[in-house]
GUNU-317071 format. One line per 8 residues: number of its first residue (from 1); their letters; for each residue x, y, z of C-alpha. Coordinates in steps of 0.25 Angstrom, whole numbers, always signed. Layout:
% GUNU-317071
NUM = A = X/Y/Z ~ ...
% end
This chain:
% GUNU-317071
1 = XXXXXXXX = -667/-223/+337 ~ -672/-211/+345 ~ -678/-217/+353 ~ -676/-220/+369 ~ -676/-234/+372 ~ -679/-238/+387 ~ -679/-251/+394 ~ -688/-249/+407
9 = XXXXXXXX = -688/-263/+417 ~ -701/-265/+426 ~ -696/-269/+439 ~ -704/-281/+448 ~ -707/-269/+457 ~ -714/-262/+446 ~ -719/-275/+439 ~ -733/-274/+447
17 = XXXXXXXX = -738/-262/+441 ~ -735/-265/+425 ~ -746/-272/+422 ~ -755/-262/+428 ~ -747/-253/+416 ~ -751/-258/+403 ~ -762/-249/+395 ~ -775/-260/+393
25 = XXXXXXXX = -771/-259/+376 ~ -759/-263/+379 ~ -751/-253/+372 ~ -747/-245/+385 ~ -738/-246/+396 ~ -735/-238/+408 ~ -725/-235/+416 ~ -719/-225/+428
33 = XXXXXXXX = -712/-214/+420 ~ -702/-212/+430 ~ -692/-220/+422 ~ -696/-215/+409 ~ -694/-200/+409 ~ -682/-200/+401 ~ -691/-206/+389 ~ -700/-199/+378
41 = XXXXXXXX = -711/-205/+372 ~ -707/-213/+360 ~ -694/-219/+367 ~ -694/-235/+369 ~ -697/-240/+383 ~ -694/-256/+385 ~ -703/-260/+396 ~ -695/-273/+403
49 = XXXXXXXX = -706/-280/+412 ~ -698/-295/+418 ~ -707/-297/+428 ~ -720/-295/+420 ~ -709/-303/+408 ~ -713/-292/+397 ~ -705/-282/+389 ~ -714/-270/+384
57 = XXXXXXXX = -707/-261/+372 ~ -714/-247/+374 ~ -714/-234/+367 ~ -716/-221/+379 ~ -728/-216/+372 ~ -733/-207/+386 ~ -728/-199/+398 ~ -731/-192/+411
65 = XXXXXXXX = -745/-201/+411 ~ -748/-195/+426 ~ -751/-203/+438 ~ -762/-203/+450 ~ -756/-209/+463 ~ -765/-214/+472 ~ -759/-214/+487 ~ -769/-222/+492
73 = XXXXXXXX = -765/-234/+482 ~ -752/-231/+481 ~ -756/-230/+466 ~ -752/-224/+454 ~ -763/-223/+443 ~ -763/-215/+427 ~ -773/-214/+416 ~ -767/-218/+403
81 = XXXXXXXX = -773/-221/+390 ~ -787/-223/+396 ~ -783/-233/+405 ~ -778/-232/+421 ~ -767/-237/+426 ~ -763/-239/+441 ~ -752/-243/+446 ~ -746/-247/+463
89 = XXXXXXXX = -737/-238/+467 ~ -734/-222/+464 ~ -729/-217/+451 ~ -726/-204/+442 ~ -730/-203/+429 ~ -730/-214/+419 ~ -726/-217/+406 ~ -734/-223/+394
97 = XXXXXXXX = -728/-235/+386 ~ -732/-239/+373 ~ -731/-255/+370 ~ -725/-258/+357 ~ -721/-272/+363 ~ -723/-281/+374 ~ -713/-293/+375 ~ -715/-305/+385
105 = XXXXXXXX = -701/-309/+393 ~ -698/-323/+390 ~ -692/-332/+402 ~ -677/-331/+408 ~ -677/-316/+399 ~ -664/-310/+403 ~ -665/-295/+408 ~ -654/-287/+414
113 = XXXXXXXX = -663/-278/+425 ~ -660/-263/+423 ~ -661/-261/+438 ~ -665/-252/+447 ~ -665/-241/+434 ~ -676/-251/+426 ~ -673/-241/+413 ~ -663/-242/+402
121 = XXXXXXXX = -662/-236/+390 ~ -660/-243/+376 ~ -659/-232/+367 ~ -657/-216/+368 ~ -650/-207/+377 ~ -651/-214/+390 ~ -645/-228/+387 ~ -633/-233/+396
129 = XXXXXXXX = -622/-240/+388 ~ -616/-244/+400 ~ -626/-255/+403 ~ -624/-259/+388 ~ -621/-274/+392 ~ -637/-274/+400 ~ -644/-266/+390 ~ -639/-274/+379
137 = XXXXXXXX = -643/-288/+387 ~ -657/-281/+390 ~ -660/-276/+376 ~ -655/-291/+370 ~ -665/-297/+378 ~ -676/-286/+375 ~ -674/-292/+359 ~ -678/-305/+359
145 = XXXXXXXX = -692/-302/+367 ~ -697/-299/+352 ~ -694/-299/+337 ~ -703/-284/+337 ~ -695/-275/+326 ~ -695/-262/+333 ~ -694/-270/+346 ~ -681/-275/+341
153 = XXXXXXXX = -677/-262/+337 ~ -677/-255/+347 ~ -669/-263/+354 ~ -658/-266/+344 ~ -656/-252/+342 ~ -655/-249/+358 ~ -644/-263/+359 ~ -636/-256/+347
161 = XXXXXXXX = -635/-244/+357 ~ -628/-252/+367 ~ -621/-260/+355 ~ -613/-249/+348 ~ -623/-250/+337 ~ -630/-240/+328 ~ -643/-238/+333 ~ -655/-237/+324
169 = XXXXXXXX = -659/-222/+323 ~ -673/-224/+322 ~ -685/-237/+326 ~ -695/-238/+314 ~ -708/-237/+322 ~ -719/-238/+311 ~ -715/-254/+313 ~ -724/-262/+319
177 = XXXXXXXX = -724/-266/+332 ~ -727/-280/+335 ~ -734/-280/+350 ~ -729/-292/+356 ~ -742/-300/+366 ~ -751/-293/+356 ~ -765/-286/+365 ~ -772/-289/+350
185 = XXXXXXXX = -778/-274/+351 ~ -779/-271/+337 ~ -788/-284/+337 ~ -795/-282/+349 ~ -797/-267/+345 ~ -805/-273/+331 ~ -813/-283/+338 ~ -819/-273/+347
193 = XXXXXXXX = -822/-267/+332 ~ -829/-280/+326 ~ -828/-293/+331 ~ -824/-299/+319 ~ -812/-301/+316 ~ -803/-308/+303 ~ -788/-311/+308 ~ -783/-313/+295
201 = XXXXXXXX = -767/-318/+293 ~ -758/-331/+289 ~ -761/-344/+294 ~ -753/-346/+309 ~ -753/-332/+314 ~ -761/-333/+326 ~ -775/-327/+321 ~ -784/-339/+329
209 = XXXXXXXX = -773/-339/+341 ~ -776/-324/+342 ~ -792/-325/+343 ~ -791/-337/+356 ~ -780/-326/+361 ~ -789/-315/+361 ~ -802/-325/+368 ~ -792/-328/+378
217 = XXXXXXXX = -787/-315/+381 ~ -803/-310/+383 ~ -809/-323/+389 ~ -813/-317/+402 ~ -823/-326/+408 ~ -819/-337/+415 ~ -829/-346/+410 ~ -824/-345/+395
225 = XXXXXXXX = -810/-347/+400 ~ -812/-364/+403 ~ -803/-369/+391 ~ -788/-364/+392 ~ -785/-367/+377 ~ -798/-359/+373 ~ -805/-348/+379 ~ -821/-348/+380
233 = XXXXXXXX = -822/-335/+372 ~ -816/-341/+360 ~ -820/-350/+348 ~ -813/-354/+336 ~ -822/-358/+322 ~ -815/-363/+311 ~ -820/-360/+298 ~ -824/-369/+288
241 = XXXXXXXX = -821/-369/+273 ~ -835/-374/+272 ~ -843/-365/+279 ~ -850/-358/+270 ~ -863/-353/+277 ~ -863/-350/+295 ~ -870/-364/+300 ~ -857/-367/+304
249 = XXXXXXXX = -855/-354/+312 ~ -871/-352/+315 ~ -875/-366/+315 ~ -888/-371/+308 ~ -901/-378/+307 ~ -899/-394/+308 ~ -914/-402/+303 ~ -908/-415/+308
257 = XXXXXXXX = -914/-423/+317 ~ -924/-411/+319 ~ -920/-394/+318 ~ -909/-390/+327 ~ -900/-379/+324 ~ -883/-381/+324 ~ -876/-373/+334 ~ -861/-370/+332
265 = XXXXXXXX = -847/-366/+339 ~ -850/-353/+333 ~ -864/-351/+338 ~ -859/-356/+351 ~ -847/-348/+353 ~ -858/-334/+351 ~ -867/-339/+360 ~ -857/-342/+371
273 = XXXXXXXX = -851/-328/+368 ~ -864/-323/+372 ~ -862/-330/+385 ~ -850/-322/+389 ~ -854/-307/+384 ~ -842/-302/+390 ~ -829/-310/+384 ~ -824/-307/+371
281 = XXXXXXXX = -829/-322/+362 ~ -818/-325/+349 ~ -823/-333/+338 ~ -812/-336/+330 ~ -815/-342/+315 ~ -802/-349/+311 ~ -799/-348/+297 ~ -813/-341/+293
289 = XXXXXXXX = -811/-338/+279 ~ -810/-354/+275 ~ -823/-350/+272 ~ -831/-338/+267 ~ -836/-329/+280 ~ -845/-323/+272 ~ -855/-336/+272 ~ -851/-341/+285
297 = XXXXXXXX = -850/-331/+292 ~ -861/-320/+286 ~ -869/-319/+298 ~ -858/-314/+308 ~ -854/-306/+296 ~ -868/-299/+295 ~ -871/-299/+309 ~ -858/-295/+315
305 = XXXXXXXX = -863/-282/+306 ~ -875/-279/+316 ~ -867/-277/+328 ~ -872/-263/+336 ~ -869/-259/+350 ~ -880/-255/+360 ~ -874/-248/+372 ~ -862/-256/+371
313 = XXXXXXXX = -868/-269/+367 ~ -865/-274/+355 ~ -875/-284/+347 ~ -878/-290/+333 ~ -889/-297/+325 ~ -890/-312/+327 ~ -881/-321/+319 ~ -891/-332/+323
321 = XXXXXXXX = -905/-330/+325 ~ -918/-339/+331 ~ -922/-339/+316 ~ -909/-346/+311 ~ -911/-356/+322 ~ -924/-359/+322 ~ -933/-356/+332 ~ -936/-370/+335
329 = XXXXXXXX = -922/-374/+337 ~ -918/-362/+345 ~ -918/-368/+359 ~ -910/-379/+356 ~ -900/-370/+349 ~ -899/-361/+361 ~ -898/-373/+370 ~ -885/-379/+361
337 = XXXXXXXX = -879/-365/+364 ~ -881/-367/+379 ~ -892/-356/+379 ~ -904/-360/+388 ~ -917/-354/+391 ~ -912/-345/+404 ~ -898/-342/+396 ~ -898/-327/+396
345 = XXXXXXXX = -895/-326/+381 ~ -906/-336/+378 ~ -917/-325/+375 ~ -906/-316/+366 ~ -904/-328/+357 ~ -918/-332/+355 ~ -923/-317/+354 ~ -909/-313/+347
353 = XXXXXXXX = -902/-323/+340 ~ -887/-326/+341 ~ -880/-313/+339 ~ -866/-309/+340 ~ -860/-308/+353 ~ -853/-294/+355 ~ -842/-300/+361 ~ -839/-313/+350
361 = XXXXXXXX = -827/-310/+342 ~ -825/-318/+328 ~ -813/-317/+323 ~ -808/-326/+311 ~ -794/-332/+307 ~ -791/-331/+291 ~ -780/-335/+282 ~ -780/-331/+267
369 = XXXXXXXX = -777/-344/+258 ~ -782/-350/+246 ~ -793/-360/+255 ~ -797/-346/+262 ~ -809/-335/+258 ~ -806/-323/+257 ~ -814/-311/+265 ~ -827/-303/+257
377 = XXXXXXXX = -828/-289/+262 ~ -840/-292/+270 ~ -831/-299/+278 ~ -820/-289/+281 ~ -829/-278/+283 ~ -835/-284/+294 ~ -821/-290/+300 ~ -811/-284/+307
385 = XXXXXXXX = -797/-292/+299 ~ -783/-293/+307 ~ -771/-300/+301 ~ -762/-309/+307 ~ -750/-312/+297 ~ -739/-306/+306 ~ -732/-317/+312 ~ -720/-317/+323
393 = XXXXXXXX = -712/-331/+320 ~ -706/-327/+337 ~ -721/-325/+343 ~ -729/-338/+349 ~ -716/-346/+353 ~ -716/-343/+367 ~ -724/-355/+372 ~ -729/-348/+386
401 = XXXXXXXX = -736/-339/+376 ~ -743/-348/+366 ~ -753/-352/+374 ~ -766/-344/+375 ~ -771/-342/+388 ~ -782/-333/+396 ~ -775/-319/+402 ~ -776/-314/+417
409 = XXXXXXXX = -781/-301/+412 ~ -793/-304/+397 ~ -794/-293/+388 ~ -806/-284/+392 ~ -818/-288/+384 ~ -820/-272/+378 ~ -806/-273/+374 ~ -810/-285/+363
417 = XXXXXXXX = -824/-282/+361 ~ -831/-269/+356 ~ -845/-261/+358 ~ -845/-253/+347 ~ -850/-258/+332 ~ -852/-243/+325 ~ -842/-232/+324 ~ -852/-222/+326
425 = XXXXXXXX = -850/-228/+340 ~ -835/-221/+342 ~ -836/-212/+332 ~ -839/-200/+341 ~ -832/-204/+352 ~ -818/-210/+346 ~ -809/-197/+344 ~ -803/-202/+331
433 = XXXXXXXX = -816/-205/+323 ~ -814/-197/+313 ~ -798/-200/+310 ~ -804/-214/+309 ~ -815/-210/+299 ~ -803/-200/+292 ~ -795/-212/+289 ~ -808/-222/+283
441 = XXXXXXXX = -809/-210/+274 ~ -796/-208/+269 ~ -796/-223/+265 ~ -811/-223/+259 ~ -805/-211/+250 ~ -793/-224/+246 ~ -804/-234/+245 ~ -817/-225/+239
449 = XXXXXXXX = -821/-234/+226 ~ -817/-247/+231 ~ -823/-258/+237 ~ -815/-257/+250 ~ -821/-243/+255 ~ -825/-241/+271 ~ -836/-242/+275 ~ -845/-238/+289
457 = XXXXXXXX = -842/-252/+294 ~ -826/-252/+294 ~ -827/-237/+297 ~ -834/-242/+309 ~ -824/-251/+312 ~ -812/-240/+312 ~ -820/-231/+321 ~ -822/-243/+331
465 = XXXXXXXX = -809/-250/+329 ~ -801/-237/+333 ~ -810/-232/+343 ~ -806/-245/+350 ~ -792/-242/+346 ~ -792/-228/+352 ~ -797/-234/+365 ~ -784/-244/+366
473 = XXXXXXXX = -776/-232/+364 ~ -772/-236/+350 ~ -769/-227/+340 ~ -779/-223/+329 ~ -767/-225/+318 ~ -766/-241/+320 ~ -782/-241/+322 ~ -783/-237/+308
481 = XXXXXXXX = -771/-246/+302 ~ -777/-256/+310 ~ -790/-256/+304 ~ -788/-253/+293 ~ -779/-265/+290 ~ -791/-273/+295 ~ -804/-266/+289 ~ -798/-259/+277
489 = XXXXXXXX = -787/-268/+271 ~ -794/-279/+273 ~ -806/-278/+264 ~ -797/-273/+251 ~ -793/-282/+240 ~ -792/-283/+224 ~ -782/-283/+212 ~ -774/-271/+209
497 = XXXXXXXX = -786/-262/+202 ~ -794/-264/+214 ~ -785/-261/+226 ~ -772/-255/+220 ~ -775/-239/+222 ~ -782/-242/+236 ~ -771/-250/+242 ~ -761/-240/+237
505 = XXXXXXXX = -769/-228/+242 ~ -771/-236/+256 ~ -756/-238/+257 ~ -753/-224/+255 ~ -765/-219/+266 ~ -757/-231/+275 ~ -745/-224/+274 ~ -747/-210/+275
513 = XXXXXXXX = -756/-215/+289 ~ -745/-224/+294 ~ -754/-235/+295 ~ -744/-247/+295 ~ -752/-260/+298 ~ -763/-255/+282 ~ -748/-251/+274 ~ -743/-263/+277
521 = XXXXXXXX = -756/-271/+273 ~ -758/-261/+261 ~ -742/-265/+257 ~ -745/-280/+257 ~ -760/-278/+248 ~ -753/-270/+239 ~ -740/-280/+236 ~ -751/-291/+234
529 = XXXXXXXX = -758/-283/+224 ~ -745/-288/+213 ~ -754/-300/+212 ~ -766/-295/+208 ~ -775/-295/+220 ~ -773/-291/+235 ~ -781/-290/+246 ~ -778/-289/+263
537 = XX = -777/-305/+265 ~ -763/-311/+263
% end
């Protein structure tokens, strides 16, 4: 192993200004240089926090990021990554931290302080085998905050250093890192591309849990935050194996005991989503595939296709209009929705109709089984799919943790929800536009005379999905894996005189591009093509 591992402690003095230190994304962290001069980028920097009760593993990916010091504040403040910082106090230059990993303390966690000094090293040239006895203590405790591969590599290659032991010449680093108190940003990232989204996985792997976790995270009007257990902004549907047309989604016209048109949850939850323009709304559609969305679900699956941006504003057709209802029965249908004559969205609806709100997110839960449907294209085309099959048998068991709850700081409402429905809206402006369309054409070339070919819809989608990225400061490389496991992958399936050629070509353009998350699906398609069929669901 080459590289320098250093262990850096935040003292209580210093405590005060870490918060103020952590990039918005998430994947940054910032700190006085001062004690990281002997570094180079590339070398590991643990990051021990037992005030704030976190450890951070980091990867110094930035120096000399210079400083303004403002006398009159006695402040010290920097530009980084499109974001400024300010901190108390007056500073040097600082350092840029790349989080591969954030671990929560857990109670009575025993530390030995490093002192006055606050640095060791771990690994390279600088390590003290003196304090051998401490380090060895420190780095034992260090290994049961997580299970992480590379996590636990790293520190068992730097405990053999003070062991005697042969130390492992080299850290794979194309593994995955598993980012522990996940920020959700590649999910985030493609509802801000299209609001609908398939979480696709095994039974029991948190796909529900993780929509009311993402309401709770954004609910930032007090109003919707009443109900402890559930947040106002959130609304959970389940599907039906009966459902075969949208009167239970959309409601319908009832002729007993005289004309009345049915309202439902569904209905509901849009309208009250209309109330709060400015909070993220989540619909979550538990087990949506028990029946087919295509016939329950067709009119969001047309209309969500309407959606166009007007100077930021983002609106669709109606999903339910004054014809549907019935002129006659429109006023007691407003009135069952709480809509009264002086309610400001009273003349839209009657002159409008029920459209989708911009800021309703639906996002359905799916299993693939024997008593499930499976997907038509129509469907994923218009669908932004995520799979949840990884599953940590150590995560969830820490009790103070299960419960979910509303944060001190919701995430910003631009971070979830996005203002753009075309890609000719970024393409001028987003630096990497043409990389992106360079790559959809590279696989069209793998996919020309197949059903699965790209079209101006998902090419759409890549242009927005990574000029959001770019905006995160993530890297366009993961974008593309990214989406292309949830736009691309997702649509193909057949037997082996079908796919066989395309899935083999894919592999090899994954390969040659490094794109990690589409190998490791293309592997798994093609080893289930021995049975004759294969297809992205498990």
């Amino acid at each position: 192993m080459n590289e320098q591992v250093m262990v850096y402690e935040i003292k209580s003095s210093a405590d005060s200004n870490s918060d103020a230190l952590f990039h918005d994304n998430g994947n940054y962290f910032y700190w006085n240089q001062k004690k990281f001069n002997f570094l180079k980028e590339e070398d590991y920097v643990i990051v021990v926090n037992t005030h704030s009760k976190y450890v951070l593993l980091t990867k110094l990916s930035g120096k000399d990021i210079s400083i303004e010091f403002d006398s009159a504040k006695n402040t010290s403040s920097f530009n980084d990554k499109n974001q400024n910082f300010i901190v108390s106090g007056k500073y040097d230059d600082f350092v840029r931290l790349e989080i591969l990993g954030k671990y929560e303390l857990p109670e009575n966690w025993q530390w030995k302080s490093l002192g006055s000094s606050e640095t060791t090293y771990l690994n390279g040239d600088r390590i003290n085998s003196k304090a051998s006895i401490n380090r060895i203590k420190n780095i034992t405790q260090l290994k049961e905050l997580s299970t992480d591969n590379i996590y636990q590599e790293i520190l068992e290659a730097s405990l053999n250093n003070f062991n005697g032991k042969k130390v492992p010449e080299k850290i794979e680093k194309t593994q995955p890192i598993k980012m522990e108190m996940e920020n959700h940003n590649d999910i985030k990232t493609a509802i801000q591309t299209k609001p609908f989204i398939i979480l696709a996985g095994i039974s029991g792997t948190g796909k529900s849990r993780l929509v009311r976790e993402l309401a709770f995270k954004s609910c930032n009007d007090e109003a919707l935050r009443i109900n402890d257990k559930k947040p106002g902004n959130y609304e959970m549907i389940p599907v039906k194996p009966n459902w075969h047309d949208s009167s239970d989604l959309l409601g319908y016209i009832s002729r007993i005991n005289g004309e009345k048109y049915i309202t439902t949850p569904f209905l509901k939850f849009i309208v009250k989503a209309w109330k709060f323009p400015d909070t993220p709304f989540f619909l979550c559609l538990d087990e949506m595939n028990l029946a087919p969305v295509e016939q329950y679900f067709a009119e969001y699956l047309s209309v969500i296709e309407t959606r166009s941006s007007t100077d930021g504003t983002i609106e669709t057709d109606a999903i339910l209009d004054i014809n549907s209802i019935g002129i006659n029965n429109m006023k007691e249908f407003l009135k069952e929705l709480d809509i009264n004559d002086n309610h400001v969205l009273h003349n839209q609806f009657i002159k409008k109709g029920i459209q989708i709100p911009s800021n309703l997110v639906v996002m359905g839960t799916v299993n693939m089984d024997e008593t499930t449907h499976s997907f038509s294209r129509k469907v994923l085309d218009r669908a932004m799919t995520i799979e949840m099959n990884n599953v940590d048998l150590f995560a969830g068991l820490n009790l103070s943790k299960n419960d979910l709850s509303y944060p001190n700081n919701f995430t910003k409402y631009n971070d979830i929800i996005g203002n753009i429905t075309i890609g000719a809206e970024v393409y001028s402006t987003f630096k990497d536009s043409n990389k992106v369309l360079d790559y959809l054409g590279e696989l069209n070339k793998i996919l020309e005379g197949s059903p699965f070919k790209i079209a101006y819809r998902v090419r759409d989608e890549f242009l927005i999905y990574c000029h959001f990225n770019s905006i995160k400061n993530g890297k366009l490389k993961d974008a593309l894996d990214q989406l292309t496991v949830m736009k691309v992958l997702s649509r193909i399936e057949g037997d082996e005189s079908k796919v066989k050629d395309v899935l083999n070509n894919l592999s090899q353009l994954f390969l040659d591009r490094e794109f990690s998350n589409s190998k490791s699906k293309i592997d798994e398609m093609t080893s289930r093509l021995k049975y004759g069929y294969t297809s992205f669901w498990s």
